[in-house]
Structure formats: C-alpha cells, structure tokens
C-alpha positions as a Markdown table, in Angstrom:
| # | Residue | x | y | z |
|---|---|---|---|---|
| 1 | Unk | 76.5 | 116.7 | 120.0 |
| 2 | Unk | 74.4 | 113.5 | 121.0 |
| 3 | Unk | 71.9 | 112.0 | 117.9 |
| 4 | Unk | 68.7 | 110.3 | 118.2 |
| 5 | Unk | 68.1 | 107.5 | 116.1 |
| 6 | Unk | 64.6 | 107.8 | 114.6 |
| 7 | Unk | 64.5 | 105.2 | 112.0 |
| 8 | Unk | 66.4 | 102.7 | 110.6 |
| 9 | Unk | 66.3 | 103.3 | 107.0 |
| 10 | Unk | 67.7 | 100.1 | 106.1 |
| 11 | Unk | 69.2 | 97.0 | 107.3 |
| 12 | Unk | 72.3 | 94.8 | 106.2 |
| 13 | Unk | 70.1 | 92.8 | 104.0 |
| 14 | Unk | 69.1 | 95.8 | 102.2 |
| 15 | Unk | 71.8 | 98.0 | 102.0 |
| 16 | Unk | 73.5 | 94.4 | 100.4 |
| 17 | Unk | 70.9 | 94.2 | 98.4 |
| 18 | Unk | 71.3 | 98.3 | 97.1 |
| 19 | Unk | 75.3 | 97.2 | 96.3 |
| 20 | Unk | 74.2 | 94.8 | 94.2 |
| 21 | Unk | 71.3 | 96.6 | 92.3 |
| 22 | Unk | 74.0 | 99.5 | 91.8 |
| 23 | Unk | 76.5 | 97.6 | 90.4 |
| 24 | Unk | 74.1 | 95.7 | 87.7 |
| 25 | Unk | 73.2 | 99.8 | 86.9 |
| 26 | Unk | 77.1 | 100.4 | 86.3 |
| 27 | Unk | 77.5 | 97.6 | 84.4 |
| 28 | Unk | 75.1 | 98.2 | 82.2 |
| 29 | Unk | 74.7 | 102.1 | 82.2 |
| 30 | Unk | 78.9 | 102.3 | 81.4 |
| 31 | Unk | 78.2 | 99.5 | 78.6 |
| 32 | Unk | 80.6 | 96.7 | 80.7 |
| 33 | Unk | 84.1 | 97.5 | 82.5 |
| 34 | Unk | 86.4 | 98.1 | 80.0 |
| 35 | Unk | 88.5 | 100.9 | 80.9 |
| 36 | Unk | 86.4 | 101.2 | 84.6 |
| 37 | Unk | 87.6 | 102.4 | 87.8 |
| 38 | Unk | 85.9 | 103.0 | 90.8 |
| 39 | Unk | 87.4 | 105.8 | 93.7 |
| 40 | Unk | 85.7 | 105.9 | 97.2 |
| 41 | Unk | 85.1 | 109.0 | 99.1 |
| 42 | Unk | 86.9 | 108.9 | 102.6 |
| 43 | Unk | 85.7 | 107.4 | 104.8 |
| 44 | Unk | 82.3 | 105.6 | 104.2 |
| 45 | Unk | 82.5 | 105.5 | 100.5 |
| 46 | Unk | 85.9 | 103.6 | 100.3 |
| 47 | Unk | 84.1 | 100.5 | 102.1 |
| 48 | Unk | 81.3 | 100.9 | 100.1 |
| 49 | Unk | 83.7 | 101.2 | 95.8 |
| 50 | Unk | 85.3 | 98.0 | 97.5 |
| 51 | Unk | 81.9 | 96.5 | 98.1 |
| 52 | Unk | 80.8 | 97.2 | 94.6 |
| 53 | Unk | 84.1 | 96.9 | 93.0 |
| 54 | Unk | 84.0 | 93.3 | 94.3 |
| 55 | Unk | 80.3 | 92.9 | 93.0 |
| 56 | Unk | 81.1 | 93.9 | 89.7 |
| 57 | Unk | 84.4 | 91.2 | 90.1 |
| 58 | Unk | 81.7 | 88.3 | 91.0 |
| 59 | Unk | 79.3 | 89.5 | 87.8 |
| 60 | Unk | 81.9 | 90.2 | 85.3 |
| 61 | Unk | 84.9 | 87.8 | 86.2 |
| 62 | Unk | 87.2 | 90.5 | 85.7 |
| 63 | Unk | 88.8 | 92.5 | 88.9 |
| 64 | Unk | 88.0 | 96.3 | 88.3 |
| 65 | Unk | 90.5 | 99.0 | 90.0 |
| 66 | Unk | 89.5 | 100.5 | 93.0 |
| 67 | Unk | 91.1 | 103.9 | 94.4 |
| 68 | Unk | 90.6 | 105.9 | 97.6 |
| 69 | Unk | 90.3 | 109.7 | 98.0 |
| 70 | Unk | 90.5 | 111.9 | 100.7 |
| 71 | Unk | 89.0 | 115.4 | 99.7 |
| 72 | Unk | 89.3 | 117.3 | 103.2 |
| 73 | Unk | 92.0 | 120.2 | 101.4 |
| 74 | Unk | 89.9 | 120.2 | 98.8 |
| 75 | Unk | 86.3 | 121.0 | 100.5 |
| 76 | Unk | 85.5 | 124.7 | 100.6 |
| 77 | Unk | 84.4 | 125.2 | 103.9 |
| 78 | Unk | 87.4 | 123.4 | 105.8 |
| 79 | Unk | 88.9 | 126.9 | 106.8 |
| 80 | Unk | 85.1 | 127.7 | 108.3 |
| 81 | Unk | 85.9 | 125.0 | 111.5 |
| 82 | Unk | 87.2 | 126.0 | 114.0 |
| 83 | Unk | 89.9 | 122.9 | 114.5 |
| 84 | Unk | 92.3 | 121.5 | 112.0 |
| 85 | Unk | 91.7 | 119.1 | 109.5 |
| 86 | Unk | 92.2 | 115.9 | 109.5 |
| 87 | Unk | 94.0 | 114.9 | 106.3 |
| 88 | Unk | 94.0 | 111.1 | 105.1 |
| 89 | Unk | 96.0 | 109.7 | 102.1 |
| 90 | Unk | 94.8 | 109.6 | 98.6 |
| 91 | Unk | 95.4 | 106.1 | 97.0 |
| 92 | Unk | 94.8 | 105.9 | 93.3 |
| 93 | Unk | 97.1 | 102.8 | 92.0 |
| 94 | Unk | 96.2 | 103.9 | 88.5 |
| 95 | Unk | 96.6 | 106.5 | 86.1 |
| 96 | Unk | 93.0 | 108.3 | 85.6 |
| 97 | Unk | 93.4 | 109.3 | 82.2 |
| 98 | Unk | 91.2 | 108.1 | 79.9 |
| 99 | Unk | 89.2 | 106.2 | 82.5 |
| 100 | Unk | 85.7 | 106.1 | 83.3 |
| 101 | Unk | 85.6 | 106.7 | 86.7 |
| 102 | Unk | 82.8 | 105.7 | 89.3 |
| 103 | Unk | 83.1 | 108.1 | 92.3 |
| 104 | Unk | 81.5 | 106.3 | 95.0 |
| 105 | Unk | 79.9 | 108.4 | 98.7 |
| 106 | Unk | 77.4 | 107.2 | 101.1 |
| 107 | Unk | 75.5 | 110.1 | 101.2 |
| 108 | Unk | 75.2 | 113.3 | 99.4 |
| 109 | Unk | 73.2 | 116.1 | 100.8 |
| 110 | Unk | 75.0 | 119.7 | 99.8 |
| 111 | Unk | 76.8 | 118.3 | 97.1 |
| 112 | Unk | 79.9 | 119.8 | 98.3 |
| 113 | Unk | 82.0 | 117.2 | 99.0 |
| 114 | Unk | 81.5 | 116.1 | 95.6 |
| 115 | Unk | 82.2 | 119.4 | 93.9 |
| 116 | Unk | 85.8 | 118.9 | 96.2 |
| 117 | Unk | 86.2 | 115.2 | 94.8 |
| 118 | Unk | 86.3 | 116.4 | 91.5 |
| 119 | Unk | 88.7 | 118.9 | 92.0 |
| 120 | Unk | 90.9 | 116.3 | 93.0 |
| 121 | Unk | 90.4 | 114.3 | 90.8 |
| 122 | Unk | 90.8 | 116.6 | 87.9 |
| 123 | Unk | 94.2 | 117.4 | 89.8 |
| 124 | Unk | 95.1 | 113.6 | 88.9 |
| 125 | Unk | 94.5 | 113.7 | 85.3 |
| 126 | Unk | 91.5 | 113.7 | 82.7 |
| 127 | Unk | 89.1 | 110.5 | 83.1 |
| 128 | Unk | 87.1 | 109.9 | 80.0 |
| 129 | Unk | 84.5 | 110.2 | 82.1 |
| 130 | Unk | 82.9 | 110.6 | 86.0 |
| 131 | Unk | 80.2 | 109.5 | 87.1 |
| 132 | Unk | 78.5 | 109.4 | 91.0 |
| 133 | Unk | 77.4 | 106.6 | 92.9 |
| 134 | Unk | 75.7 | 107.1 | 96.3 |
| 135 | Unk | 74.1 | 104.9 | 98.9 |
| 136 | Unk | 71.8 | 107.5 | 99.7 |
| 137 | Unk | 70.7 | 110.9 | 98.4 |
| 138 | Unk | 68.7 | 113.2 | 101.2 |
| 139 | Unk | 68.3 | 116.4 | 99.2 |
| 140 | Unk | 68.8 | 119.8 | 99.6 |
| 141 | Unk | 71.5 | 120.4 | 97.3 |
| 142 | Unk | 73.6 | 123.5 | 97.4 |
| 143 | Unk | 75.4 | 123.0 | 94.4 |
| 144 | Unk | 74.5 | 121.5 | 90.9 |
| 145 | Unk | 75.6 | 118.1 | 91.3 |
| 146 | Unk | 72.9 | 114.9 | 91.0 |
| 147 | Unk | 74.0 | 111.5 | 90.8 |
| 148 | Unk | 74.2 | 109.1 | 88.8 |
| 149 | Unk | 73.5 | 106.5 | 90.6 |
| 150 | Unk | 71.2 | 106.3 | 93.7 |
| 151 | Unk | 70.9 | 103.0 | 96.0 |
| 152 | Unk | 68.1 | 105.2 | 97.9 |
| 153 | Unk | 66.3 | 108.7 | 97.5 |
| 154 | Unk | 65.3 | 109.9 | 101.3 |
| 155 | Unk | 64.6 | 113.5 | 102.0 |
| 156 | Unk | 65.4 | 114.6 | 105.3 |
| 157 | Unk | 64.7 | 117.5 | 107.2 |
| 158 | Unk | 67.1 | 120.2 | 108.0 |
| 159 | Unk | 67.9 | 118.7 | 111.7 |
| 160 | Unk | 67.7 | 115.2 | 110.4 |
| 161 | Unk | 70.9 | 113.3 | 109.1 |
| 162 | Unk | 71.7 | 110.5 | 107.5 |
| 163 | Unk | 74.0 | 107.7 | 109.1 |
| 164 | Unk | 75.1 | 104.9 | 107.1 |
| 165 | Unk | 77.5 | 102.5 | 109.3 |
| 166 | Unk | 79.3 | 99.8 | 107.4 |
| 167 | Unk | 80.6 | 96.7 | 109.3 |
| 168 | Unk | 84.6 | 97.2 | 108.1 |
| 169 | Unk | 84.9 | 100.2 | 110.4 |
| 170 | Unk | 81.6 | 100.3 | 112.8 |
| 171 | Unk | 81.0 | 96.6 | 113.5 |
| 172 | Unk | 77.9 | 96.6 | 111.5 |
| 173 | Unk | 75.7 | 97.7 | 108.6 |
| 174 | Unk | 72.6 | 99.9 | 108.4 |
| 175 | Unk | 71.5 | 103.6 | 107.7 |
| 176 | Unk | 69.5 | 105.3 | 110.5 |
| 177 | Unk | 67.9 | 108.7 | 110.4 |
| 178 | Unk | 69.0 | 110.4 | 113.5 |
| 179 | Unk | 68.0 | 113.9 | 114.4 |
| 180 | Unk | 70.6 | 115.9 | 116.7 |
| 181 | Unk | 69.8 | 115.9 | 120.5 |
| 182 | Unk | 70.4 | 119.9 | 121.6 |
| 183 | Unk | 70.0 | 118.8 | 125.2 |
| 184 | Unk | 72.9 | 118.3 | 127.5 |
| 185 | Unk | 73.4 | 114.2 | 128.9 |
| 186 | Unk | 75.3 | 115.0 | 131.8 |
C-alpha cells in the first residue's frame, strides 16, 4: 500500500525540541532519577528512550538505564495477519523490580501495543511503577490506556496515519501525516 504525505507535522527542530520538553516532564513528574529506567518500544521508540535517556543524562549528570522491548508475541492481533511475525530481541540490562519505568512509543493510536508492552514487562518482574511516553498521541483508543506523557496530541482520521521517521534508521527526522493511496502505481 503506497501513502500520501499530507502534512508534515513536525520537523527535526521540533521533534528535538518535544525530547527535550518530555524529559524536563519525567524529571520532574518522577521527582528526579533515582531508581529510573526507561524501555523503548521496537522499533521507533527505542531511538526515541535513547534520545531521552541521553537528555535526561545531559540535565541530571547521571546516566539512566535504557532497555529495548520487542512486544510482537505479545500483541493480540499477531495471529489475525496473514504472514509470520517478525520477532526482535528483548534487551533489558537490568532487573525491573522495584523500578520506575518509562515505556517510551512514537505513537499510540489503539492502545494495543501498549496493553502488549505491559504484558511483557510484567513477565520481567514488578516495577514500582510504569509510566508512558509518546511522541505523538492520534486518538481513537481501543483500549483504556492514556499516556503519561505526550510530546504532541494530533487526531487523525480513520485513513490517516501517523509517520514519525528518526534519523538512526530512516536518514532523517520528522512526523508526516500520510493518508493511504488505494490506487494502483503501476
């Protein structure tokens, strides 16, 4: 399925800019860092907890933990496609337990990829406490999940979507409201 972009929602400047306003909000919402630990959701929200992780670094002089999680076996609709999965590793260098996590996503829309992240994180051990981070939240929820943490409220329509690039993995940074493209470009 082709997209067509139909706005750019925001540039590299400000999506830098929403990094840095969301990790003063951690900071000061979690009461500092002791006992932090920020996890990324595969793919785009593992660039992004590194991003903020290092922000928080640069603020607080003190490096905070960062982990990756992959939360494909975990979703609920993964046995709905018809083609296989693609599973990625989990890496968590440190014991959750007791922690107060910062699950970090680019986007949340359903809210079913989060309801799968904290399965598996809950299969990891007991945090103090979770809370969610996103870049951008378009609406429509499905399940009751809201975050904590918004860089940018932006309510789409149902054939809109969100697409946040990130430079680490698509050569540069923005988010672009695209809306699918139903006819055929051969």
């Amino acid at each position: 399925m082709n997209f067509i972009t139909k706005k750019t929602v925001a540039d590299s400047k400000t999506l830098n800019r929403m990094l840095t306003r969301l990790s003063h909000e951690i900071i000061e919402k979690c009461k500092g860092i002791e006992d932090l630990a920020i996890v990324g959701i595969r793919t785009r929200g593992e660039y992004l907890a590194k991003r903020i992780s290092k922000e928080i670094e640069r603020i607080e002089k003190k490096e905070i933990p960062v982990g990756i999680l992959d939360v494909v076996m975990y979703r609920d609709d993964f046995r709905n496609k018809n083609k296989l999965p693609r599973v990625k590793v989990t890496e968590i260098p440190f014991d959750v337990a007791r922690k107060k996590l910062i699950l970090v996503d680019d986007v949340i829309y359903t809210g079913r990829t989060i309801r799968a992240a904290l399965d598996a994180i809950t299969d990891l051990g007991r945090p103090a406490s979770i809370k969610l981070a996103v870049l951008i939240d378009r609406g429509h929820r499905e399940m009751p999940i809201m975050p904590n943490f918004i860089g940018k409220e932006f309510k789409t329509a149902s054939n809109e979507e969100i697409r946040v690039r990130v430079k680490e993995i698509d050569s540069k940074d923005e988010i672009l409201l695209v809306e699918a493209n139903d006819q055929d470009t051969e």
